[in-house]
N, C-alpha and C positions, 0 to 999 in steps of 0.2 A: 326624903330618903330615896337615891336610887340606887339600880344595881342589885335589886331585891331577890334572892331566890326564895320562895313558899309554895309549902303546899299543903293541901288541905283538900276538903271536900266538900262538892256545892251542894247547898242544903238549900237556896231559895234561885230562883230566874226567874225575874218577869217575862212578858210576854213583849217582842223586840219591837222599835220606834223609831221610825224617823226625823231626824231634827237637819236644823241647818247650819251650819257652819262655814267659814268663812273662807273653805276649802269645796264647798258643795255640798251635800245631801249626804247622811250617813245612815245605816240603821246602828243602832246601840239598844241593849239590855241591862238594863243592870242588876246583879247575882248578890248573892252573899257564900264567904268560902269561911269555914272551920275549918280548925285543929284542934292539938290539946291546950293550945292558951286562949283559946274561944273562936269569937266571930268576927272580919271583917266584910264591909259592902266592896263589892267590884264592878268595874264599869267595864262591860265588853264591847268592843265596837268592828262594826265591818263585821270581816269574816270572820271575828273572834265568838259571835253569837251564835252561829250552828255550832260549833267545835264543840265547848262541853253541853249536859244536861243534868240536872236533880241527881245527885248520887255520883256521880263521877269523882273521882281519887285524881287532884292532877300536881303536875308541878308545872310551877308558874319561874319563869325567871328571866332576869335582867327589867323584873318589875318596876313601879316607886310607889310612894304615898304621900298625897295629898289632902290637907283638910279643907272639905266643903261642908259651908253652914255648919261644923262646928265638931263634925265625925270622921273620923278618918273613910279614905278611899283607896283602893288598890286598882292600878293603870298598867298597862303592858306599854314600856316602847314601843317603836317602832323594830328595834332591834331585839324586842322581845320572844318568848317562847311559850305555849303552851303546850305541855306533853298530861295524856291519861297515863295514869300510875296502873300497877295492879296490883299495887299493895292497898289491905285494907286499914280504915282506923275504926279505934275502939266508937261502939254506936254513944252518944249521947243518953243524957237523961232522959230527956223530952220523949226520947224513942221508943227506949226502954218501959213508959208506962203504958 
């Protein structure tokens, strides 16, 4: 699927890594973003790793999704967008206790 607009808010970020690719050296982190139909994992890469953090509200678009090893992934284009929201969403369960 591309051409994705989501948004959601990130509730997990590793701590960022560098790998190599066949382009040269990147750093990448990989996130997890909720909404109200749950969670998916996201791969940020380059500059997209400082931009958000833990709690941030964003909107993602002209995303896609990809299945690796068997779970979905959410990817920004190249033509892609990250924007912080200032809208909030309803907190989770997990939160609430």
């Amino acid at each position: 699927m591309r051409g994705l607009r989501v948004s959601g808010r990130v509730v997990k970020k590793a701590e960022p890594r560098e790998i190599s690719t066949r382009y040269g050296t990147a750093i990448i982190a990989d996130a997890e973003l909720e909404d109200t139909s749950g969670r998916i994992q996201w791969r940020l890469w380059r500059d997209q790793v400082n931009l958000v953090s833990i709690g941030d509200m964003v909107v993602i678009e002209n995303a896609f999704v990809r299945s690796v090893g068997g779970s979905l992934e959410l990817n920004l284009g190249a033509d892609g967008k990250i924007s912080i929201s200032k809208e909030q969403m309803p907190r989770t369960a997990t939160e609430v206790r």
